[in-house]
C-alpha positions in Angstrom: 0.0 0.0 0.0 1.1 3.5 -0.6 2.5 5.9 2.6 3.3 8.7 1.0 0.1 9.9 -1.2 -0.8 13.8 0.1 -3.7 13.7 2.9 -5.1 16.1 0.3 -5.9 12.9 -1.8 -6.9 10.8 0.7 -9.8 13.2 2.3 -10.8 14.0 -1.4 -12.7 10.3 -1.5 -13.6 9.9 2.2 -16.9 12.1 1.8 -18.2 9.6 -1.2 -17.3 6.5 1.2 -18.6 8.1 4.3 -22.2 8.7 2.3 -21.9 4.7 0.6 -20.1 3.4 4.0 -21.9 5.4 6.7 -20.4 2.9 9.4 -16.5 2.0 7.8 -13.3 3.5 8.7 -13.3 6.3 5.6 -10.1 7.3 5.9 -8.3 4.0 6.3 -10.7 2.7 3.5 -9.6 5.3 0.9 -5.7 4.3 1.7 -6.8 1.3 0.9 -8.2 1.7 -2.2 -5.2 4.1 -2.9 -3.1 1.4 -2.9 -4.7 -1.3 -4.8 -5.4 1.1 -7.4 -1.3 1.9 -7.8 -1.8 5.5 -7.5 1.8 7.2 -7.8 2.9 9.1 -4.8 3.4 12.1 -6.8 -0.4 11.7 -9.0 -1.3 13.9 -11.8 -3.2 16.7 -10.4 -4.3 18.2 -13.6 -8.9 18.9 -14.1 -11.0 15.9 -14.6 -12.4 18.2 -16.7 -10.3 17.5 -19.4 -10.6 16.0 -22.7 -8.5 13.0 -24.0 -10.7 12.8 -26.9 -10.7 14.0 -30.3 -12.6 13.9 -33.8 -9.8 11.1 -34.5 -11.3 8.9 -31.9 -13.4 6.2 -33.8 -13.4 2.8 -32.1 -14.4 -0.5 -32.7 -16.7 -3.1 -30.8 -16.1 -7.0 -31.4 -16.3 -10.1 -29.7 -12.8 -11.6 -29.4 -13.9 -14.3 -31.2 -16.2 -12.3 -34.0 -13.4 -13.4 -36.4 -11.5 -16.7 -36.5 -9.0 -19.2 -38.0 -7.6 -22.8 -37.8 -4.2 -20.9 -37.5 -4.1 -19.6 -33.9 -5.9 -18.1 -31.0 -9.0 -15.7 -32.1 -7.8 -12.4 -30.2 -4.2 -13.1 -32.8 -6.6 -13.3 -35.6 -8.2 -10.4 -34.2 -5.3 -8.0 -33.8 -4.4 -9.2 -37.7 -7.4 -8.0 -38.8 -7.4 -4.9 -37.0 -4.1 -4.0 -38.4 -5.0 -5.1 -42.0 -7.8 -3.1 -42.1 -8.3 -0.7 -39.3 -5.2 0.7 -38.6 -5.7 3.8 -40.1 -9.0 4.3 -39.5 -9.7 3.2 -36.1 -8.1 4.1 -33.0 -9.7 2.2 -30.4 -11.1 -1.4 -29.7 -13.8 -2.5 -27.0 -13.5 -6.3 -26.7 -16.2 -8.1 -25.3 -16.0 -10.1 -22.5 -12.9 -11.9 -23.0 -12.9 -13.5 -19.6 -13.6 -17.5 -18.7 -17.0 -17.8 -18.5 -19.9 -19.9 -18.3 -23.5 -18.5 -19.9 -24.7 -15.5 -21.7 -21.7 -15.4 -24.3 -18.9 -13.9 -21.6 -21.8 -11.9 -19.4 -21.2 -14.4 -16.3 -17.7 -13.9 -15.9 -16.0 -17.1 -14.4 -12.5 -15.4 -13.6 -12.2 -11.4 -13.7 -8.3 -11.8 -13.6 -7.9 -14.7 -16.4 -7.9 -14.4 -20.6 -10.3 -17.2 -21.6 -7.6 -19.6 -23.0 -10.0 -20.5 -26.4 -9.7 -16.6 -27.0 -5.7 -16.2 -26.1 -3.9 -14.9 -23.1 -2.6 -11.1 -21.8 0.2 -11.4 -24.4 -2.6 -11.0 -27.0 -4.4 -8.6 -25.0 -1.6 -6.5 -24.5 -0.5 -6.5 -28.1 -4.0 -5.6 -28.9 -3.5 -1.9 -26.7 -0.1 -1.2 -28.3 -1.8 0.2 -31.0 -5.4 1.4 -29.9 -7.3 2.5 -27.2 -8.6 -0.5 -25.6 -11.5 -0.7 -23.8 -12.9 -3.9 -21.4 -15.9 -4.8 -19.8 -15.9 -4.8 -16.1 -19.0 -6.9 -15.5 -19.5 -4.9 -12.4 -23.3 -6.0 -11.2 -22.8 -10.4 -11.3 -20.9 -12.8 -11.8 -20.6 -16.5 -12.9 -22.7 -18.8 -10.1 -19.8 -21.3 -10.8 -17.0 -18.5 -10.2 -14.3 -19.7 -7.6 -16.4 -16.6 -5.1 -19.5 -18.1 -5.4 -18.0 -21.7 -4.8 -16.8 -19.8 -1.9 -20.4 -18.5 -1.2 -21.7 -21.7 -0.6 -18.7 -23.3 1.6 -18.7 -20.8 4.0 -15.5 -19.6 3.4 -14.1 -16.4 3.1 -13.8 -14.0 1.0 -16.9 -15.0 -1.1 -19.5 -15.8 1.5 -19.9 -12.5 2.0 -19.7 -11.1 -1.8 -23.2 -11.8 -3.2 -26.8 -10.1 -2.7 -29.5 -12.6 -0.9 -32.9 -11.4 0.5 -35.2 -13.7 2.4 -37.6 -15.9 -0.3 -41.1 -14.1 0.9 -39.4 -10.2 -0.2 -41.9 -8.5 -1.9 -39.8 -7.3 -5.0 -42.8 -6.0 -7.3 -41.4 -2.8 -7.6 -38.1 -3.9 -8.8 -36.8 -2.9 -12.3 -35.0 -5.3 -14.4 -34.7 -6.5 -18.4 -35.7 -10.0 -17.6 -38.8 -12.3 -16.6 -36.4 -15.4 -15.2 -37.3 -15.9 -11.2 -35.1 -13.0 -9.1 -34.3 -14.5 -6.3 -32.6 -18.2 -6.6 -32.7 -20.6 -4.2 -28.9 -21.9 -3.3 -28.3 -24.5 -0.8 -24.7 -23.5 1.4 -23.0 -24.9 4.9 -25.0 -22.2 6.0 -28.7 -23.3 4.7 -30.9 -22.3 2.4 -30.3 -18.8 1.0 -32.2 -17.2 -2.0 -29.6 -15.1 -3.9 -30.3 -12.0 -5.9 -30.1 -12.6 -9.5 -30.9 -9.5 -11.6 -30.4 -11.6 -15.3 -29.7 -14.8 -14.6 -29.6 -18.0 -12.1 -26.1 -18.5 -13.3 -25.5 -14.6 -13.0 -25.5 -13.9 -9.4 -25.6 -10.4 -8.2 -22.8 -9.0 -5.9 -23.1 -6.9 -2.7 -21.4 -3.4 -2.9 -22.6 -3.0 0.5 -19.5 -4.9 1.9 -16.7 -2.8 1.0 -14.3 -5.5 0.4 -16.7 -6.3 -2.9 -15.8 -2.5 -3.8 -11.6 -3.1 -3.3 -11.9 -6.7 -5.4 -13.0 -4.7 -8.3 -10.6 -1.6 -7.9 -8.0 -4.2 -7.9 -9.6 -5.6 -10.8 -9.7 -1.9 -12.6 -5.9 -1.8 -11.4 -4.5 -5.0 -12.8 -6.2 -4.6 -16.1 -4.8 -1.3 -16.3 -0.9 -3.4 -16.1 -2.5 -5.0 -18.8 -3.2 -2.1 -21.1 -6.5 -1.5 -20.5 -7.2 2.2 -20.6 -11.5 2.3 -20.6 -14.0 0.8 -19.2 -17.3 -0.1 -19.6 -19.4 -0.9 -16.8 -22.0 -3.2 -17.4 -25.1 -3.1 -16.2 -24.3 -0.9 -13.5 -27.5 0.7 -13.0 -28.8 -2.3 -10.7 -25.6 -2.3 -8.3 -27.1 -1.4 -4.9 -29.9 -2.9 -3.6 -32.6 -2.0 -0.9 -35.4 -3.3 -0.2 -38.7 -1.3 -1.0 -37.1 0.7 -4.3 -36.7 -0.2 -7.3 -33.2 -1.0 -7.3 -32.3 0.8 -10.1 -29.6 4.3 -10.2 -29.9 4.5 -6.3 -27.1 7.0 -5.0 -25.3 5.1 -4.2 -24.8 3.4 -7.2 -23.3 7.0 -8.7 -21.5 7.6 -5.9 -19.4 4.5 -6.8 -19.2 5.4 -10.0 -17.7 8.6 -9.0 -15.2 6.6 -6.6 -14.2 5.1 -9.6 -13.7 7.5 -11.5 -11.3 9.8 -8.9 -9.2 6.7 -8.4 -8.9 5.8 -12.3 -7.7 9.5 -12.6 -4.9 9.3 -9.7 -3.6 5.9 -11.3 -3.7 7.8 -15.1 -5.6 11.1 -16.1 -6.6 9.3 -19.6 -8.2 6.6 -18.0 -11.9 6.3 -19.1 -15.5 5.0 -17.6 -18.0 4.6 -20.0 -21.4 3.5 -18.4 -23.8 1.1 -20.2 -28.0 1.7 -18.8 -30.2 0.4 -21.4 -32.8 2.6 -19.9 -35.1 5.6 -20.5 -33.1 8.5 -22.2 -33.2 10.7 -18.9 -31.9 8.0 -16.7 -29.3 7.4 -18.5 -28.7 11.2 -19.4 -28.5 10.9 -15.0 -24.6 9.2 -15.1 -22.9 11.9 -16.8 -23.4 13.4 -13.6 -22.3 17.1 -12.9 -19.2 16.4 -14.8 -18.1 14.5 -12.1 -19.0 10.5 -12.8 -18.6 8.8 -15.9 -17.0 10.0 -18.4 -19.4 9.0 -21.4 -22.6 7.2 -21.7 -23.9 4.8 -24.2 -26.3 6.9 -26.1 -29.0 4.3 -26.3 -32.2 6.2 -27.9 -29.6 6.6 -31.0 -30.2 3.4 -32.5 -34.0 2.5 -32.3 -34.9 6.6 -33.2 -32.1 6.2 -36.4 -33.3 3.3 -37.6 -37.1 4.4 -37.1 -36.4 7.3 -39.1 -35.0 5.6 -41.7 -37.7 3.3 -42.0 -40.4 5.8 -41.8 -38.3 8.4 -44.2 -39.9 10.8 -41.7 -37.1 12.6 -39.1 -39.9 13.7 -36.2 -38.9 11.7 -33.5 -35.2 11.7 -34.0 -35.1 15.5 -34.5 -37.4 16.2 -31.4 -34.6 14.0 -28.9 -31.6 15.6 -30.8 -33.4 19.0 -29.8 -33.8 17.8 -26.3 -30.3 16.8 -25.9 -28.1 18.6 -23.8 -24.4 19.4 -24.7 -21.9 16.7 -23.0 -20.0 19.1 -20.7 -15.8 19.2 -21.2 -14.8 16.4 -19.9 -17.5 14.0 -20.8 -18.8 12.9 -24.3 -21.5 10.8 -25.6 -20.8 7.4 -26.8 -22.3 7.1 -29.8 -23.4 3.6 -31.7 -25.9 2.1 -33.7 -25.3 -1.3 -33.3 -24.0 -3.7 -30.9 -23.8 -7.2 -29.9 -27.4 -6.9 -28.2 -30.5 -6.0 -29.5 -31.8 -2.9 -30.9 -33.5 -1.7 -27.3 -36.9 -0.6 -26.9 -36.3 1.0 -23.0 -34.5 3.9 -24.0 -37.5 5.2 -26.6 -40.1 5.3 -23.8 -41.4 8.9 -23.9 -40.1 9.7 -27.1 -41.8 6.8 -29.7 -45.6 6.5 -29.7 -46.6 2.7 -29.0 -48.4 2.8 -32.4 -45.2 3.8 -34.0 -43.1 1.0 -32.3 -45.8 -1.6 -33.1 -45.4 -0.8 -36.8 -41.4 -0.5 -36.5 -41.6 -4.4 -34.6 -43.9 -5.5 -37.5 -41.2 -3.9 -40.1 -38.4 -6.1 -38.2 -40.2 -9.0 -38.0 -40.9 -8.9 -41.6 -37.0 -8.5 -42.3 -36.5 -11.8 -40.3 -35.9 -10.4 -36.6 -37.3 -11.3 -33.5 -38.7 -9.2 -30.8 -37.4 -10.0 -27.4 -39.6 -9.4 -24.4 -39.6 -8.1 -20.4 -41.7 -8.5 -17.6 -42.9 -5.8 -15.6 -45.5 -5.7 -12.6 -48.1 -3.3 -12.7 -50.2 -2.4 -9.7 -53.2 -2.2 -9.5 -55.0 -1.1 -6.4 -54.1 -4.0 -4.3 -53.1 -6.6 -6.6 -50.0 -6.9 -9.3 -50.2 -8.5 -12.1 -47.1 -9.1 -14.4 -47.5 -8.4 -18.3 -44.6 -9.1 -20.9 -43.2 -6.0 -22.9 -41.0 -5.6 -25.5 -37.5 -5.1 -24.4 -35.2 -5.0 -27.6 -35.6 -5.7 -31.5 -32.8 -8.7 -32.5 -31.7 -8.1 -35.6 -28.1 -7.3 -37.2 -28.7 -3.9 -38.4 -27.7 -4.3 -42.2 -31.0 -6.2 -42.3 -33.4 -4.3 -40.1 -32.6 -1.5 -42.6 -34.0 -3.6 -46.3 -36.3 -1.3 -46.9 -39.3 0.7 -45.5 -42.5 -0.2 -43.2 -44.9 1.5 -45.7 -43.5 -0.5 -49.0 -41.1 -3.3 -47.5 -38.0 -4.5 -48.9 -36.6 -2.6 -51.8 -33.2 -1.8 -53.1 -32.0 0.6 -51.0 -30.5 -1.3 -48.4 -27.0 -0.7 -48.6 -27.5 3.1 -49.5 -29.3 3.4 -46.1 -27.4 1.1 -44.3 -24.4 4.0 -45.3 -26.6 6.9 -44.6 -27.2 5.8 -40.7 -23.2 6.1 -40.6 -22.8 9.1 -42.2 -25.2 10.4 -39.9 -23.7 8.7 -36.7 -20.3 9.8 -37.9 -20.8 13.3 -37.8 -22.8 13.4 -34.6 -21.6 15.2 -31.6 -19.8 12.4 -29.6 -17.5 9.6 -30.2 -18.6 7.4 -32.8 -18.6 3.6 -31.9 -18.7 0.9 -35.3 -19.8 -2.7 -34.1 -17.8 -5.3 -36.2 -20.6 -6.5 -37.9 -21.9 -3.0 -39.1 -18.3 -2.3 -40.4 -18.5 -5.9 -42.8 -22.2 -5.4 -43.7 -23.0 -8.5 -42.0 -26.6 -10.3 -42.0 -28.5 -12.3 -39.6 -27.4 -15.5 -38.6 -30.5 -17.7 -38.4 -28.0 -20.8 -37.7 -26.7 -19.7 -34.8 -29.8 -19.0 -33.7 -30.7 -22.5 -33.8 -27.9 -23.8 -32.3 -28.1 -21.8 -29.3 -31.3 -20.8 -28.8 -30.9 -17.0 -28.4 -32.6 -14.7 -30.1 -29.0 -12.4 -29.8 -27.5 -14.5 -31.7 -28.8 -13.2 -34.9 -26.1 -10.5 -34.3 -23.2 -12.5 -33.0 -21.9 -14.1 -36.2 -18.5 -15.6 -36.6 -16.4 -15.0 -39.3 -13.8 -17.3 -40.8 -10.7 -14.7 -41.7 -10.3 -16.0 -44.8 -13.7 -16.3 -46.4 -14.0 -12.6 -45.0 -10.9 -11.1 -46.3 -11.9 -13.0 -49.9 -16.0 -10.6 -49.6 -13.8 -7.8 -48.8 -11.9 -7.6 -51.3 -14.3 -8.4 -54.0 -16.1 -5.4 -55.5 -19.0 -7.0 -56.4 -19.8 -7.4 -52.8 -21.9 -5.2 -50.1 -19.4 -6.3 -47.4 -16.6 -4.6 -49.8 -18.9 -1.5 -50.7 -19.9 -1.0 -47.0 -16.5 -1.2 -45.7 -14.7 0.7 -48.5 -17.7 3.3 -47.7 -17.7 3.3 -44.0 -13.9 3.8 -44.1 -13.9 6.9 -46.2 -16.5 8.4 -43.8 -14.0 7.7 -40.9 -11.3 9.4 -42.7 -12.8 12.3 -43.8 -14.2 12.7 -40.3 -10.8 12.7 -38.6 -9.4 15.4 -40.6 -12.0 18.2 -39.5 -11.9 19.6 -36.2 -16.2 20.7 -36.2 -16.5 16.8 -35.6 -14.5 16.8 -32.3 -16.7 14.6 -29.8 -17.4 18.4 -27.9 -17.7 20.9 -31.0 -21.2 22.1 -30.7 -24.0 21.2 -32.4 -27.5 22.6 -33.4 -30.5 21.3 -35.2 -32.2 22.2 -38.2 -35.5 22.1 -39.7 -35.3 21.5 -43.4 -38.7 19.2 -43.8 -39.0 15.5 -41.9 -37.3 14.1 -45.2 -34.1 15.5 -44.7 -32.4 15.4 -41.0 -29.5 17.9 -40.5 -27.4 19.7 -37.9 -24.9 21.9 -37.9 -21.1 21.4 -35.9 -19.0 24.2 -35.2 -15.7 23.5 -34.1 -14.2 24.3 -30.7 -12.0 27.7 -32.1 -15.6 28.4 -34.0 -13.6 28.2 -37.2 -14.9 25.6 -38.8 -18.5 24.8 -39.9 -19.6 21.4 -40.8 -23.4 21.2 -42.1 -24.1 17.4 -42.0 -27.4 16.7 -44.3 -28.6 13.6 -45.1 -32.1 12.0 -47.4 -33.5 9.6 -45.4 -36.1 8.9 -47.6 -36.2 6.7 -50.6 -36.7 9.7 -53.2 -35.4 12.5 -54.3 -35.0 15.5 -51.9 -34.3 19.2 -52.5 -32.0 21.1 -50.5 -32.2 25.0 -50.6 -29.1 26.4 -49.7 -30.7 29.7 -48.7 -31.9 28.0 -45.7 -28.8 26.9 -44.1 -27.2 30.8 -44.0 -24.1 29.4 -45.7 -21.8 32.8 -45.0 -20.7 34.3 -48.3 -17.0 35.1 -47.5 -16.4 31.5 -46.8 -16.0 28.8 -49.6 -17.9 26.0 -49.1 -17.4 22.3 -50.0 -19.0 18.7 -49.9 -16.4 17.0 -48.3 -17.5 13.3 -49.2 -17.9 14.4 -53.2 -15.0 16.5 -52.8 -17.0 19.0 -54.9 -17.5 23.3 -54.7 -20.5 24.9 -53.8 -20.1 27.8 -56.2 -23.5 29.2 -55.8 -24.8 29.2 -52.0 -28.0 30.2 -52.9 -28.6 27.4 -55.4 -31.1 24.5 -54.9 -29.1 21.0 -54.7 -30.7 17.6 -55.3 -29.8 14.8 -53.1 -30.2 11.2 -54.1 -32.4 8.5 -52.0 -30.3 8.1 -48.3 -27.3 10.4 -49.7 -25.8 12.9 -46.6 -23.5 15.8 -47.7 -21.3 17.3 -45.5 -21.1 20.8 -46.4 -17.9 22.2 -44.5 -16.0 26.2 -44.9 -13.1 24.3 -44.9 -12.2 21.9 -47.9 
């Protein structure tokens, strides 16, 4: 443990662990913590509110396993492909669980300190973060119910018999939240009888107890020796259900930020570019709620992105999505939004409560279903007067995104899929934030009905697995979507880096051109730079009247993805079914 660190540091986290640990030792607590997490003696005592981000930060999201061969360990094939075909495009890579573990592919993490040896070892992993930004997942809320602390749980022995959540069997939990109808509370048999454990997902995902500080320093020192490894961001899953009590909901109780904020103060003493990123498949306020006052995580997923893009694209109509852009607040220096459009879960349905009309989200299920997707569903209890009943509701669309975008709810499948599945980029790409590509989106990829079938989850539609070879043989062929998609996706990346109006913080405004075109306008940081991004998100024609966008007449003004000169900025341009322009000052 560290002597020397400044009492100035110490006392600066004793007021959080005095409010989460009324009744522990605050000062002797944050030592502790001090030391596990490595802080120098001498720390970095430059802002938080700082930002270690950039326009050139574009990063990746993959399973370690998303791409494969015969010839070694899938995190190797991993880091070849990334430097075959990412290297300069991408800067940063989230890898999925890539942990031992035993259900919900990586989710119930077996063994927070081990490299799943089918995936590779921390040679592999540290290779990876040599050359990007790489981010893991601290699977914060559960773990595996066949992890070595669990095992522990149900001996008796120490330190696990005190890690995990129980409550006794007859707890009235109606008015907890959670994304799944399995029982909550599971019955486990241990030296020291029958308990019922907590399980917010799973019975094989059992639910820790932050309430004992000693679960809080075993995952500090898991932050800390990840960090020897390379690791440099995290993203905490599911943290929204961490603390319990009895009689709420369980869900973003105080605590639960104030832990995040912990967090976040000791990740900044061990290295000031450290990053939290928190992941709350919830309602767009709620999760707006962890961004804090500048002061907890550094970004959030920005979860209402992808069902309101990919309803507007399907209903060529930009209402919805414009009215929540509108509603957005700026991300304050020193946080950013983490934007994405895909991922290896659903498309979720939480996070458009209060901003999609149920008749609007029926159709846009229907539409999905249609394309071949599924609809996965959650159970919630609703009172009423003395009773509860439980009703299912649906929780996320699964579908890989290339196919939930074939065509249209009003005339179906046509042939604009790729030209939209681009234009939901484009526009992603030159949103305020930092843009997030999952693998799959990047190759064009389309559901996988087999896998599916061979393990029964409806997520699996989006979690193919690529051979490297029969991949890097689509890629290269013209003729193919997966080329055109990359080869399109890529230039978008590029041309985004080089233009400082798309740094994650340069602001951003909304404008009203008609609900077939959606636009916004970035201005860079130094306000010399103007970006107008524009796209057609319907499947005809669209006129643009430059009058409307006040295009400033000293200024010369470009398309930066044609590469062509807007001579006249008064003229009327014509813009192609799903084509985005990005009209920028600067060429």
């Amino acid at each position: 443990m560290k002597t020397n660190i400044p009492d100035a540091i110490v006392d600066s986290l004793t007021p959080r662990l005095k409010f989460i640990y009324p009744e522990a030792d605050s000062q002797a607590l944050a030592k502790q913590l001090i030391g596990i997490m490595g802080v120098p003696e001498a720390p970095d005592q430059q802002a938080e509110k700082l930002n270690y981000w950039d326009q050139n930060d574009v990063w990746m999201i993959t399973y370690g396993d998303s791409i494969v061969s015969d010839s070694e360990k899938p995190l190797a094939t991993l880091n070849r492909f990334l430097a075959d075909y990412t290297s300069d495009v991408l800067n940063g890579v989230h890898i999925l669980p890539f942990f031992p573990f035993t259900s919900d592919d990586g989710f119930a993490v077996q063994d927070y300190y081990a490299v799943n040896p089918e995936l590779g070892g921390w040679t592999e992993v540290q290779s990876i973060a040599k050359s990007f930004r790489l981010m893991s997942d601290l699977v914060i809320n559960h773990c595996s119910s066949e992890s070595e602390w669990f095992l522990q749980f149900k001996a008796g022995e120490e330190p696990g018999c005190n890690y995990f959540y129980t409550a006794p069997w007859d707890t009235d939990t109606s008015a907890v939240v959670r994304p799944r109808s399995s029982p909550l509370l599971t019955p486990v048999v241990t030296e020291n009888g029958l308990q019922h454990v907590w399980c917010t997902f799973s019975a094989d995902q059992v639910d820790f107890d932050f309430s004992n500080p000693d679960v809080l320093a075993e995952f500090v020192n898991i932050i800390s020796k990840q960090m020897d490894y390379g690791v440099r961001i995290f993203r905490l899953d599911a943290v929204g259900f961490l603390w319990k009590e009895l009689g709420t909901n369980c869900m973003h109780l105080p605590q639960t930020h104030e832990i995040i904020k912990l967090l976040r103060q000791l990740m900044h003493l061990r290295d000031p570019e450290a990053i939290i990123i928190t992941e709350t498949n919830v309602p767009n306020n709620e999760n707006l709620s962890y961004l804090g006052n500048g002061n907890e995580a550094h970004a959030i997923y920005n979860f209402s992105l992808p069902p309101l893009l990919v309803h507007a694209l399907l209903t060529g109509k930009n209402t919805y999505l414009k009215s929540w852009m509108m509603s957005m607040p700026p991300a304050q220096f020193g946080t950013f939004y983490f934007n994405f459009i895909a991922s290896h879960d659903g498309i979720g349905l939480r996070p458009t409560e209060g901003l999609l009309s149920q008749e609007e989200i029926d159709l846009m299920l229907d539409t999905v279903k249609q394309f071949g997707g599924d609809v996965s569903m959650r159970q919630i209890n609703v009172r009423e007067g003395d009773s509860v009943m439980t009703i299912d509701k649906p929780y996320e669309m699964n579908i890989s995104l290339f196919d939930a975008l074939q065509g249209t709810i009003s005339e179906g499948v046509d042939e604009f899929q790729t030209a939209r599945f681009i234009a939901a980029h484009a526009i992603m790409l030159s949103l305020e934030g930092v843009a997030a590509i999952y693998i799959h989106s990047l190759l064009g990829t389309e559901n996988d009905y087999a896998k599916v079938e061979a393990t029964g989850a409806k997520r699996s539609i989006n979690r193919h697995q690529w051979q490297d070879e029969e991949l890097r043989t689509l890629l290269a062929d013209e003729s193919s979507h997966h080329h055109q998609i990359y080869q399109a996706i890529v230039k978008l990346i590029q041309i985004r880096k080089k233009h400082a109006a798309f740094h994650p913080n340069a602001t951003q405004y909304t404008l009203h051109l008609g609900e077939g075109l959606f636009a916004f306008w970035r201005q860079s940081i130094k306000r010399n730079q103007s970006i107008f991004s524009i796209t057609n998100i319907t499947k005809t024609e669209q006129e643009l009247e430059l009058t409307e966008l006040n295009l400033i007449p000293l200024n010369q003004w470009f398309d930066l993805i044609t590469g062509d000169e807007i001579t006249d900025i008064s003229a009327t341009l014509t813009l192609a079914p799903y084509q985005t322009i990005w009209l920028s000052n600067q060429p």
